[in-house]
C-alpha positions as CSV (number, residue, x, y, z in Angstrom):
1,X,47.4,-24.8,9.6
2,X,46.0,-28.4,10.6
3,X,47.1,-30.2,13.8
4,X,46.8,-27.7,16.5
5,X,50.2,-28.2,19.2
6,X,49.0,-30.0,22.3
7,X,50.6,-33.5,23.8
8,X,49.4,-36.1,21.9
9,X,52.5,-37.4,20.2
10,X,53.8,-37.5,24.4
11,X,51.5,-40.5,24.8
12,X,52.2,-42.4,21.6
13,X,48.6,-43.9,21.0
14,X,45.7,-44.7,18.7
15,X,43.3,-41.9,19.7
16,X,40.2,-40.1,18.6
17,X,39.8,-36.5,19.3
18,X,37.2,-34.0,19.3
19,X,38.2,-30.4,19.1
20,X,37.6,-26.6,18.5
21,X,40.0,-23.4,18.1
22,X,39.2,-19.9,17.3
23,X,41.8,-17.6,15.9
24,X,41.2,-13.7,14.6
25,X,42.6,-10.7,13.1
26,X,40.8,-7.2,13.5
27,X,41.7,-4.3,11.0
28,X,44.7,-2.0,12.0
29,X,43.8,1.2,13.1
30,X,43.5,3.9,9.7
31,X,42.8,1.0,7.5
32,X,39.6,-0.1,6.0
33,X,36.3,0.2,7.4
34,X,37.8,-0.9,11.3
35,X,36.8,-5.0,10.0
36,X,37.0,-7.7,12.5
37,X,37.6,-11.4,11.2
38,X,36.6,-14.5,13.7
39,X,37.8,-18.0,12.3
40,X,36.0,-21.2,14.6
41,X,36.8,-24.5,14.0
42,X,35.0,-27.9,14.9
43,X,37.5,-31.1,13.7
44,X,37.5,-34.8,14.1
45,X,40.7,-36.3,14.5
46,X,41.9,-40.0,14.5
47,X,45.0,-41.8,14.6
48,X,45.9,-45.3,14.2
49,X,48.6,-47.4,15.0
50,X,49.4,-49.8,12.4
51,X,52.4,-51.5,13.9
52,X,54.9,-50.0,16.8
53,X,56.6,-47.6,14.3
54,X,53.9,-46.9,11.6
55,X,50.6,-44.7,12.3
56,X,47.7,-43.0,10.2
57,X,45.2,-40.7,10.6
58,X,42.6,-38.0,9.2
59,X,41.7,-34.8,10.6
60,X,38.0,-33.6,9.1
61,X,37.8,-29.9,10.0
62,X,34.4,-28.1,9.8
63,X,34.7,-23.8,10.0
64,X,32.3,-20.6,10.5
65,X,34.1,-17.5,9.4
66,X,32.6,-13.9,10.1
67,X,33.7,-10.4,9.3
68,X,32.0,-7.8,10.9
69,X,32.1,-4.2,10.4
70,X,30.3,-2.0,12.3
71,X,26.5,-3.7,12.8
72,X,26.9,-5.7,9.6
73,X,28.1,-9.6,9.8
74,X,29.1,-11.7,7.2
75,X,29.6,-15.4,7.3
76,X,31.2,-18.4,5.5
77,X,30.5,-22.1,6.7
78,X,31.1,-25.5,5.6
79,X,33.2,-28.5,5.5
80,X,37.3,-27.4,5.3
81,X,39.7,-29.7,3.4
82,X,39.6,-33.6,4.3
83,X,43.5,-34.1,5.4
84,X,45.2,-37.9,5.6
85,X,48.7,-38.4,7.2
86,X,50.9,-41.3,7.7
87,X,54.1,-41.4,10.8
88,X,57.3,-43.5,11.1
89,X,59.2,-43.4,14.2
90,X,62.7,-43.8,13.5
91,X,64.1,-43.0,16.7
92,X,63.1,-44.2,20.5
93,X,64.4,-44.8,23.5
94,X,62.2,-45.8,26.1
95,X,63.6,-47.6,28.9
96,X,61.9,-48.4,32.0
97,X,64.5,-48.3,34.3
98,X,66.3,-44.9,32.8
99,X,64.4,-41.5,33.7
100,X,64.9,-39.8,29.9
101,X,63.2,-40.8,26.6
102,X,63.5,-39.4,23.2
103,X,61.2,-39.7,20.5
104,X,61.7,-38.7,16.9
105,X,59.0,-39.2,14.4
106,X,58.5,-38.0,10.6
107,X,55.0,-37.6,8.7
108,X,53.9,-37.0,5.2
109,X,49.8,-35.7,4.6
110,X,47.7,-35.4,1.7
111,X,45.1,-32.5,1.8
112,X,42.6,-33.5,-0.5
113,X,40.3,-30.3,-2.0
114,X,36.9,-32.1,-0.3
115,X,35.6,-28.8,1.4
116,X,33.4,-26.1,0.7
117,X,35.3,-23.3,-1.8
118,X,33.8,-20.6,-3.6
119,X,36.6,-19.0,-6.5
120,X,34.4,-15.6,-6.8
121,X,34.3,-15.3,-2.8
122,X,35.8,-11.7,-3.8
123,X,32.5,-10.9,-5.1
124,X,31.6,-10.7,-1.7
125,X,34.2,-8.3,-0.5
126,X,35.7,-11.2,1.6
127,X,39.3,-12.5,1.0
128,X,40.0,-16.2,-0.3
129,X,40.9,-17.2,3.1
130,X,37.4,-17.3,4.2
131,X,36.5,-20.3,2.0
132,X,37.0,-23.3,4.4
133,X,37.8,-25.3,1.8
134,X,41.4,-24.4,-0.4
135,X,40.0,-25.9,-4.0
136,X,43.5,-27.7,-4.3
137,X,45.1,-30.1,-3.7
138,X,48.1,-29.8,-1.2
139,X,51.0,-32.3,0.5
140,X,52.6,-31.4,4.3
141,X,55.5,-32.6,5.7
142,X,56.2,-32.9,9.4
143,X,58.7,-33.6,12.1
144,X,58.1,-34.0,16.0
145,X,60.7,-34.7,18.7
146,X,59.8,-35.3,21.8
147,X,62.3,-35.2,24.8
148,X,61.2,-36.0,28.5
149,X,63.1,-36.2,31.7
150,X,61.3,-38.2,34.3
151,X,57.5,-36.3,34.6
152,X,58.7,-32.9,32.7
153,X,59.5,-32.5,28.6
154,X,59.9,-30.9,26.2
155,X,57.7,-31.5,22.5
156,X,59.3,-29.4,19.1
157,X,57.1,-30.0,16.2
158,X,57.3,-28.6,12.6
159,X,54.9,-29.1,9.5
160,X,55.5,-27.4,6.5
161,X,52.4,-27.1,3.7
162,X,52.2,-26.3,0.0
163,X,49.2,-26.3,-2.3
164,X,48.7,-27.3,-5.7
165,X,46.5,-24.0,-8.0
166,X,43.3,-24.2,-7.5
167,X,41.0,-24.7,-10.9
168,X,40.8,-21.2,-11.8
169,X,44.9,-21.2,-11.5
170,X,44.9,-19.4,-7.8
171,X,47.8,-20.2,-6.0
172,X,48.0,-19.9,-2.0
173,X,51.4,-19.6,-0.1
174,X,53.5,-22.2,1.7
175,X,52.8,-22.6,4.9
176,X,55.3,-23.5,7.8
177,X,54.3,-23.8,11.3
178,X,56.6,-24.3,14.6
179,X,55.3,-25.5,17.9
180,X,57.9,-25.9,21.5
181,X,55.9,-26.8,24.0
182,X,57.3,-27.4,27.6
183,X,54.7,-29.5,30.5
184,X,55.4,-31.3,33.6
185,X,53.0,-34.5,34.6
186,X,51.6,-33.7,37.9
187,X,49.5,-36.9,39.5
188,X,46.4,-36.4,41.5
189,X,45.7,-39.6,42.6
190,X,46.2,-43.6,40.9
191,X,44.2,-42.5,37.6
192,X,44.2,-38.6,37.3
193,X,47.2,-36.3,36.4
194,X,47.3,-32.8,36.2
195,X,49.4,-31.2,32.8
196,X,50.1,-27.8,33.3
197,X,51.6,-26.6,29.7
198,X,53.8,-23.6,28.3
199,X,55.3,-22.9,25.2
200,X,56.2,-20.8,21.9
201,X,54.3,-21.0,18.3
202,X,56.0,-19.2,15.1
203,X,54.0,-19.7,12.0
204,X,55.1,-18.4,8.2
205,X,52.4,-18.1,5.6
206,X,53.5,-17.5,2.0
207,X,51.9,-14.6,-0.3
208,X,49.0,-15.9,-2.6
209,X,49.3,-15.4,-6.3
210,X,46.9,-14.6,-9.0
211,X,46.8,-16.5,-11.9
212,X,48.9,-13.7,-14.2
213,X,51.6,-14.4,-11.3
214,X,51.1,-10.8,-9.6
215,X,51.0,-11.4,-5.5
216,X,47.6,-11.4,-3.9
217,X,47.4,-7.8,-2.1
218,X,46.5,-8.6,1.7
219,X,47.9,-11.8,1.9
220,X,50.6,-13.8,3.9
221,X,52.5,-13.0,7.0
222,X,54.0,-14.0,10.3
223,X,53.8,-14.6,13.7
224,X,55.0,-15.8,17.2
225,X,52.5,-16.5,20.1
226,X,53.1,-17.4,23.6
227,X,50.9,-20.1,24.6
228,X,49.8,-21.1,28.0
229,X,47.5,-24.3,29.0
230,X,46.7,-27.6,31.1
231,X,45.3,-30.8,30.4
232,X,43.5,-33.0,32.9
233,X,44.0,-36.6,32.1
234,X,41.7,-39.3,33.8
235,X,42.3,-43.1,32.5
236,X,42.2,-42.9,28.8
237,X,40.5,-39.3,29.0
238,X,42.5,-36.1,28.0
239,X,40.6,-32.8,28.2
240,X,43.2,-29.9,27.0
241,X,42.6,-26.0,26.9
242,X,45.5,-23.7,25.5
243,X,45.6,-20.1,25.1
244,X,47.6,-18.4,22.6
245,X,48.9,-14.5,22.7
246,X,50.3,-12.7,20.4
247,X,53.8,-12.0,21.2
248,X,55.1,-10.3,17.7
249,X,53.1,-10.4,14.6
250,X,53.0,-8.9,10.8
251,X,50.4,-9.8,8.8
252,X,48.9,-8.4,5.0
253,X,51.8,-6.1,5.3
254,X,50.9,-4.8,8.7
255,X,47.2,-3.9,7.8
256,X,45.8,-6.6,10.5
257,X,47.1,-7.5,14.2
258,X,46.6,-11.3,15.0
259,X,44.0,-11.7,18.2
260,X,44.5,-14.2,20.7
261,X,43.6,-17.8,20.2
262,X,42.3,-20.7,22.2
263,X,42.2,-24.4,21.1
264,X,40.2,-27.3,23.3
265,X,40.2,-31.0,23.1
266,X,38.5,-33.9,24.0
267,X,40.3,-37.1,23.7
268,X,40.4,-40.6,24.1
269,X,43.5,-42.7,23.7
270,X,43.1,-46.2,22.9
């Protein structure tokens, strides 16, 4: 779904980032052959700030998927979909001598169809989802606000995706994502802080289509995590961990349950 939550848009810097998430779904009991499905992820984010308003970035993704069943593995790897984005902040307040600031930003991506996709993965008994590339081209829109009262806040992000159909006329689901994520800034000493993190993650993917217009079987879904975490923040050094659990969750019309999921990064703000 791109971006992974975390406090980035808190500090309002150029950074460069370093990170990796894993997320899974395992067959529900009675159906199938008892499948479990483990998507890693390796990307390389930057973000630039152009003037005191305007910022850009890309995020370069790469991803090793793997279904096993039984004794048997299966695996996808490559490069997933280059994505570019550009943010205006059209609201701050930021006043040293008042406790409270509020930050409001809007962003507009391009996904462009750079990574690896294969349009007969199906041959392989694996769904389309296991490409890490989409074969389309796709836009995202997103919104963060950021509220913060002295060293605790509050962050509320929401990106919404949609894809273009893919050469053989495949067409994937919207995708929207929702992120609240509370933290308090607790320092250690004159260049370390402590960020203990907690918040909620609701995510809505749209069912895919074939190219006659007849819905994908398997595909699209929803979900709410709870999501629990701390960063450690020395200088211009952020090292983040979160951990993600599934709170309520349908997904391929309730023949997979979502696994927990676990996202790190390794940042430097400049």
């Amino acid at each position: 779904m791109g971006h992974p939550a975390g406090l980035l848009t808190e500090y309002r810097k150029s950074f460069l980032s370093l990170g990796y998430s894993h997320s899974g779904f395992t067959a529900a009991p009675g159906i199938g052959e008892g499948s479990i499905d483990a998507f890693h992820t390796i990307d390389l984010s930057f973000q630039y700030f152009m003037t005191h308003r305007w910022s850009a970035g890309i995020y370069q993704p790469f991803r090793f998927n793997t279904r096993t069943i039984d004794q048997s593995i299966q695996s996808v790897s490559g490069l997933a979909d280059t994505r570019l984005h550009v943010k205006y902040t059209f609201f701050e307040q930021n006043d040293d001598s008042k406790p409270l600031e509020i930050y409001l930003d809007i962003g507009a991506g391009l996904i462009l169809p750079t990574g690896s996709y294969d349009p007969h993965l199906h041959d392989q008994d694996l769904p389309e989802n296991f490409n890490p590339g989409n074969g389309s081209l796709g836009m995202s829109l997103q919104q963060t606000s950021a509220l913060s009262y002295r060293s605790t806040g509050l962050i509320l992000k929401n990106s919404l995706t949609r894809f273009s159909k893919t050469a053989t006329d495949y067409q994937y689901g919207n995708q929207w994502s929702c992120n609240l994520l509370m933290f308090a800034d607790l320092p250690l000493d004159t260049i370390t802080s402590l960020v203990p993190m907690a918040g909620l993650q609701f995510e809505k993917v749209g069912t895919d289509l074939h190219p006659n217009g007849t819905e994908v079987h398997g595909t699209g879904g929803n979900g709410i995590f709870v999501s629990a975490g701390c960063q450690l923040k020395i200088k211009n050094w952020l090292c983040t961990f979160q951990y993600f659990i599934p709170a309520s969750h349908e997904y391929s019309g309730g023949e997979v349950n979502a696994r927990p999921r676990i996202n790190c990064q390794l940042t430097h703000l400049f």
